[in-house]
C-alpha positions in Angstrom: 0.3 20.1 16.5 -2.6 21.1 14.2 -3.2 19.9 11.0 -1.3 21.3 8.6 -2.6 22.2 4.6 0.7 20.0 2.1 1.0 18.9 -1.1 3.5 16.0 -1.0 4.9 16.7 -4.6 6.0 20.2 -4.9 7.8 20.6 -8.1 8.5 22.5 -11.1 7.0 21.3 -14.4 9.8 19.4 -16.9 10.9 20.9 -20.2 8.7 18.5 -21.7 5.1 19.5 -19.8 6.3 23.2 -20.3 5.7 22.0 -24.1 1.8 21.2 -23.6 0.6 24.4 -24.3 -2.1 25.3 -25.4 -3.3 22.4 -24.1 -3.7 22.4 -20.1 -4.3 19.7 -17.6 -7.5 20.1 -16.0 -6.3 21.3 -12.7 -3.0 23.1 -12.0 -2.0 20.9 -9.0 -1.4 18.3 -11.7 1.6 19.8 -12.9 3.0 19.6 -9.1 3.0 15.8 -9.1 6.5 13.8 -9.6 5.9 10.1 -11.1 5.1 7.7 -8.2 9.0 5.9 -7.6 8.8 2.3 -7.5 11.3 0.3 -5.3 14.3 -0.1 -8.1 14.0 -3.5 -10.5 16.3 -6.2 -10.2 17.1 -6.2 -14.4 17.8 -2.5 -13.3 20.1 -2.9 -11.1 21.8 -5.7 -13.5 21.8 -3.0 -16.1 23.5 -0.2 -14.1 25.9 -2.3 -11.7 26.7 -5.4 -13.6 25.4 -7.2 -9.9 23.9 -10.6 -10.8 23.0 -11.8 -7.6 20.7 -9.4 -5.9 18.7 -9.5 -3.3 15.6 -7.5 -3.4 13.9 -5.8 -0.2 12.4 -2.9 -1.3 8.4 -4.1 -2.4 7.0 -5.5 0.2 6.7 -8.5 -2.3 6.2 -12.0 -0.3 9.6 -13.7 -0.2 8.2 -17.0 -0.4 6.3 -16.1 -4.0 2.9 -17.7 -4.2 0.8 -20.6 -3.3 1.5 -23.9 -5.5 -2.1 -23.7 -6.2 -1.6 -20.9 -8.1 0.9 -21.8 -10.8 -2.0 -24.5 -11.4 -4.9 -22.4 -11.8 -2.8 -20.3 -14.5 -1.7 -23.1 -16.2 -5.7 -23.9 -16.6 -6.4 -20.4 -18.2 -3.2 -20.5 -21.0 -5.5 -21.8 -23.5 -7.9 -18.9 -22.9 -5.6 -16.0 -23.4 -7.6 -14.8 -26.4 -10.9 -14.6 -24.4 -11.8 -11.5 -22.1 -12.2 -12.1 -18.8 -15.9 -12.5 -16.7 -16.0 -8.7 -16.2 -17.7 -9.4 -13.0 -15.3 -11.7 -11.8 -18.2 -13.5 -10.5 -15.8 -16.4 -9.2 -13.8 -14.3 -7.1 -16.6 -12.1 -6.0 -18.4 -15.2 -4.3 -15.1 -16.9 -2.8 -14.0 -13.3 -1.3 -18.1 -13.0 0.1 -17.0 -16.5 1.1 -14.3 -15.5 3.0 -15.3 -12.2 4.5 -18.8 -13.1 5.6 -20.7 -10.7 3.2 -22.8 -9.9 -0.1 -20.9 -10.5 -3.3 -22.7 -7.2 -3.8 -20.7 -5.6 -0.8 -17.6 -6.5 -3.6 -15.3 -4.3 -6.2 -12.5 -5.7 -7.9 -9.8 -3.5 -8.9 -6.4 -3.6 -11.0 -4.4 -3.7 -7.5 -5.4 -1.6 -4.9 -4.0 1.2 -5.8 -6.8 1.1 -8.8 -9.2 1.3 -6.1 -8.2 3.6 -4.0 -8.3 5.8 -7.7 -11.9 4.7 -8.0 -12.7 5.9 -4.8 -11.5 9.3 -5.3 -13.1 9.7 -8.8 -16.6 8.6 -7.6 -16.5 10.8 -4.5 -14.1 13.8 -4.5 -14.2 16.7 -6.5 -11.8 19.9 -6.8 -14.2 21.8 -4.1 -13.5 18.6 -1.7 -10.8 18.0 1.0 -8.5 14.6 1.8 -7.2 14.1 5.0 -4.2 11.4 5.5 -1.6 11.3 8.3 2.2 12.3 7.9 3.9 8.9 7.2 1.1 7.2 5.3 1.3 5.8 2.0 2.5 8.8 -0.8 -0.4 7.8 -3.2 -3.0 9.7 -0.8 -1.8 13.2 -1.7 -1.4 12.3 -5.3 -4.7 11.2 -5.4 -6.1 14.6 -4.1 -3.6 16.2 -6.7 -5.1 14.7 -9.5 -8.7 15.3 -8.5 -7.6 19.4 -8.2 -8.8 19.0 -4.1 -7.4 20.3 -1.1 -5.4 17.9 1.4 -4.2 17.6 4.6 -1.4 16.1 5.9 -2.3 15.6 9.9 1.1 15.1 11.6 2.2 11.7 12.7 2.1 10.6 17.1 5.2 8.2 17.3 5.3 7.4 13.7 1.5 6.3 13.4 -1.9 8.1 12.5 -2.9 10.8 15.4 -6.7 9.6 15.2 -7.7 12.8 17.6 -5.8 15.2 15.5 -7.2 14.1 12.4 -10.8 14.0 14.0 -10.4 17.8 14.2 -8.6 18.3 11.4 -11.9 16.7 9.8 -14.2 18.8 12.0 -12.2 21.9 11.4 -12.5 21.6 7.3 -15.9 21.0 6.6 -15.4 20.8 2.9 -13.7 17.1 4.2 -14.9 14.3 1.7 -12.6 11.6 2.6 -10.0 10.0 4.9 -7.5 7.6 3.9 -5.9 5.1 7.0 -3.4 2.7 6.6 -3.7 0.1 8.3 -0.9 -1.5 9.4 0.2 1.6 8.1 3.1 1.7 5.4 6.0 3.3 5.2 6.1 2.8 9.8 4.2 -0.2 9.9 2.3 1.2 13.0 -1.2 -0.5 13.9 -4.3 0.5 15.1 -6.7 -0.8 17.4 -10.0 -2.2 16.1 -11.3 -0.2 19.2 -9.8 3.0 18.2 -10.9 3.3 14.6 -14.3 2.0 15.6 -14.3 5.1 18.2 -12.9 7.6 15.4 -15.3 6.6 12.2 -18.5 7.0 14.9 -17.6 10.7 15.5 -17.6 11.9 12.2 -20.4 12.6 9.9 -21.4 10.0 7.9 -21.2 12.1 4.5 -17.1 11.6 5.4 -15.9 8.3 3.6 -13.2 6.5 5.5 -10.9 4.4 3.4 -9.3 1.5 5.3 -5.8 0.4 3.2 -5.4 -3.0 4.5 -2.7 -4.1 2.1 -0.6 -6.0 4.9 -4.0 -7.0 7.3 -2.9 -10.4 6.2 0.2 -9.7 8.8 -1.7 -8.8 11.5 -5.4 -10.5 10.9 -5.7 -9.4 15.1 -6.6 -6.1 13.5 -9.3 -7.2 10.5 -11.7 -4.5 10.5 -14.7 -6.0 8.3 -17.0 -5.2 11.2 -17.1 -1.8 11.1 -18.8 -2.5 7.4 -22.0 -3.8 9.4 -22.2 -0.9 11.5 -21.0 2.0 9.4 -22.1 2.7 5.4 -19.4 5.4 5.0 -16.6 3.0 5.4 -14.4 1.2 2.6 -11.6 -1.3 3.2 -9.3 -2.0 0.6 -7.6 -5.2 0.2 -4.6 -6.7 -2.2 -3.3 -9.9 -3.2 0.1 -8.5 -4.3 2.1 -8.4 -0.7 1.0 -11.5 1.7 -0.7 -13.4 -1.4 2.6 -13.1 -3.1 0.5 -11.9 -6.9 1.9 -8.3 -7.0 3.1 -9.3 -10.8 -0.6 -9.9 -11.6 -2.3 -6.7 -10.2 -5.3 -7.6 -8.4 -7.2 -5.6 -5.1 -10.8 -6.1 -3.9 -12.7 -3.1 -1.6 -15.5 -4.0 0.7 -17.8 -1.9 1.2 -21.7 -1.0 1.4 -23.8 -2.0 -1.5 -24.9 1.1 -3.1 -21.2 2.4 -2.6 -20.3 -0.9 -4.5 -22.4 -0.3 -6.7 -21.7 3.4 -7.6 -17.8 2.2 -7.9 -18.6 -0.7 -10.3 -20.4 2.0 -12.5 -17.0 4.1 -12.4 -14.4 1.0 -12.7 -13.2 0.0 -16.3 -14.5 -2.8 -17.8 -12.4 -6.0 -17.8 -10.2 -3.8 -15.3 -9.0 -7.4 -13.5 -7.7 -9.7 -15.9 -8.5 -13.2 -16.3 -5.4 -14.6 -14.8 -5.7 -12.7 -12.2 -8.8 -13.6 -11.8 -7.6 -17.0 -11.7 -4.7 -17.0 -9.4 -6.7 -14.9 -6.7 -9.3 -17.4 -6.3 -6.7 -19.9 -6.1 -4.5 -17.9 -3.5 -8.1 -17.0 -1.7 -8.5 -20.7 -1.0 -4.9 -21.8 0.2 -5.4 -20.0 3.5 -2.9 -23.1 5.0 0.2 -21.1 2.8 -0.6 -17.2 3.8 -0.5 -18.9 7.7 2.9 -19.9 6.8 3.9 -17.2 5.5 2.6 -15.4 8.4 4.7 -17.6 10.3 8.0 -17.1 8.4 7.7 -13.1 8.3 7.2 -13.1 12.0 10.3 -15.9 13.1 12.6 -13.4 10.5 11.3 -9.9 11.9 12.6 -11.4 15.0 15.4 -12.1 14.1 16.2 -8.9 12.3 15.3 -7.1 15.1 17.8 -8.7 16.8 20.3 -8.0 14.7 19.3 -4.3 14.0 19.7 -4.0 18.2 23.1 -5.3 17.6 24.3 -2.8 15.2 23.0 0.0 17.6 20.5 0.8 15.1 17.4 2.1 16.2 14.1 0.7 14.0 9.9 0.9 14.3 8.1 -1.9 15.8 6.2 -3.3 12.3 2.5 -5.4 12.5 3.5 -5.7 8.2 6.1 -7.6 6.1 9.0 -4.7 6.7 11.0 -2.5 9.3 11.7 1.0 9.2 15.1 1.5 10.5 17.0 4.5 11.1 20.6 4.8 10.0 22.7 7.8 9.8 23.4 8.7 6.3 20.5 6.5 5.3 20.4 7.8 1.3 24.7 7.1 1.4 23.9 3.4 2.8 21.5 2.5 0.4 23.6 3.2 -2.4 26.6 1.3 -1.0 24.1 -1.2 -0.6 22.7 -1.2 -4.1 26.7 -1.3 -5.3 26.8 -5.1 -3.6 23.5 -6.3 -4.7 21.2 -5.4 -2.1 17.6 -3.4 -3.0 15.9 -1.7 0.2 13.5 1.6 -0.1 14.9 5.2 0.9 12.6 7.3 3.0 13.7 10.4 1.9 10.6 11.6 0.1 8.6 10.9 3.1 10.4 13.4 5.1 11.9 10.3 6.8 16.0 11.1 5.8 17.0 8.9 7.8 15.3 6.2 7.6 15.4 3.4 5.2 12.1 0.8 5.3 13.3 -2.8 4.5 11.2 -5.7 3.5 11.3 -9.0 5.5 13.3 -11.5 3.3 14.1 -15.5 3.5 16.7 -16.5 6.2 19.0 -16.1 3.3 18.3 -12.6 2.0 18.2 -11.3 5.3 21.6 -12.6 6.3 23.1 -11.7 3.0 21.0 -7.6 4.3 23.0 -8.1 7.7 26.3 -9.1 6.4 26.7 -6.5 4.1 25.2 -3.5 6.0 27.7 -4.5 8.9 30.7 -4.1 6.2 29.3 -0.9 5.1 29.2 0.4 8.6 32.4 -0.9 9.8 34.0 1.0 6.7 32.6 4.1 8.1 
């Protein structure tokens, strides 16, 4: 199928933007964005269904919270609240160079990564430029290219996963292409690509076409760590984050890797003091504890198991995941997760993805998941 021009978030303005006259947003595609929807809050749920004990699967979040060492380097920093952070985050910078085998100056640090991945298309896209993505990939791409007034295209999805050929020529095709966003593992499928594969794909395009790596779950699949391609290739970024394997999504911190002078241009466009100095903190302290994300590693993949397991049981058909979740296809899905909600239970709707039938469910403790399989059997016996 060719690649196909889409703006995710086709919608009317509210009453209230059709109040901002005479002022005007600076591109028109701005008023077609809907505000990103976050996996529902527990204290929401509280609020609405009176349900105390709820089990949230809807994030991505790690189950198992953070490393111990963590709480500890917090703790250290209480007494510093009143002092900004080391804008540089010159700590951090030289564990992560550490850790990754590259120049602290290869580094940006970024309020989560979705602050990066905002960076990235404020330093490089303008209005006259082009964003490719795949169908199925993380929403924030096409809002990104909304709020910059570009062009994007949406290259459909081969079995759920980025079509690296099609997009190729959907990038040779449009040569006004700045940038190209790939998840991976990819969310909301979980899909993975060969190191092989993308190596292939970012060598036949130009090198004035940035590809953004999203490696939010790489910690899931490390087989897949794509930090070489940075010694071969200048027009590649990968973006990191602490908040899903690290278990610091409450504390919004990201790093990108990337070539110096493209490090450098992004640390010119970042805000000042954008990480904050717990964050700071608890990221060089989760950096270090390597020992905990291999057990979580461990945990998410004896439970995926399991789940899978129990999904084949039900007769329920679901996406083989390299991340922290499953994508599983249920009948009804938008019905189920409400009756779900009603007893407790948080998972994420597909339904703006184009997925209606599909509801992507994070990878819980032994406990959460049974509570997720005990009540989805009741609801589907009831039917």
């Amino acid at each position: 199928m060719p690649a196909q021009q889409s703006f995710r978030s086709q919608s009317a303005p509210s009453a209230e933007l059709s109040k901002l006259a005479p002022l005007t947003p600076a591109y028109d595609s701005i008023l077609e964005l809907t505000p990103y929807q976050t996996g529902k809050p527990v204290e929401e749920l509280t609020r609405e269904y009176g349900v105390f004990d709820v089990v949230k699967l809807a994030s991505n979040e790690n189950p198992m919270g953070c490393s111990p060492h963590v709480t500890l380097a917090i703790t250290e920093q209480l007494g510093q609240l009143s002092r900004y952070p080391d804008g540089n985050g010159y700590y951090l910078k030289q564990a992560l160079a550490d850790f990754n085998n590259i120049s602290a100056k290869c580094i940006t640090l970024g309020n989560g990564s979705d602050d990066l991945l905002d960076i990235l298309t404020r330093s490089f896209v303008s209005s006259d430029d082009t964003i490719v993505y795949s169908q199925y990939a993380f929403v924030i791409y096409s809002m990104l290219a909304n709020m910059q007034g570009a062009s994007s295209i949406e290259v459909p999805a081969q079995r759920f996963g980025h079509d690296l050929l099609a997009m190729r020529k959907a990038v040779e095709d449009n040569p006004s292409t700045k940038m190209v966003f790939i998840a991976n593992p990819n969310n909301p499928t979980g899909t993975l690509l060969e190191h092989q594969e993308l190596r292939e794909f970012v060598a036949s395009l130009l090198p004035s076409v940035l590809v953004v790596l999203d490696e939010a779950y790489i910690e899931y699949s490390p087989e897949s760590n794509n930090r070489a391609l940075l010694d071969e290739f200048d027009n590649v970024v990968i973006v990191r984050t602490f908040s899903k394997a690290y278990g610091l999504a409450g504390l919004r911190i990201g790093y990108a890797l990337s070539s110096p002078p493209v490090a450098e241009l992004l640390n010119r466009i970042r805000q000042p003091f954008n990480v904050s100095r717990l964050g700071l903190a608890a990221a060089t302290a989760a950096l270090a504890d390597q020992d905990y994300i291999e057990q979580t590693r461990v945990s998410n993949q004896e439970q995926m198991r399991w789940l899978e397991k129990q999904f084949d049981a039900l007769g329920l058909a679901f996406i083989k995941s390299h991340a922290n979740f499953i994508m599983v296809e249920i009948e009804e899905a938008v019905k189920v997760y409400q009756a779900l909600l009603e007893q407790g239970v948080i998972v994420r709707p597909l339904k703006g993805y184009g997925l209606d039938n599909w509801l992507r469910i994070t990878v819980g403790l032994a406990e959460d998941n049974l509570r997720l399989i005990d009540t989805l059997h009741s609801i589907l016996s009831d039917d």
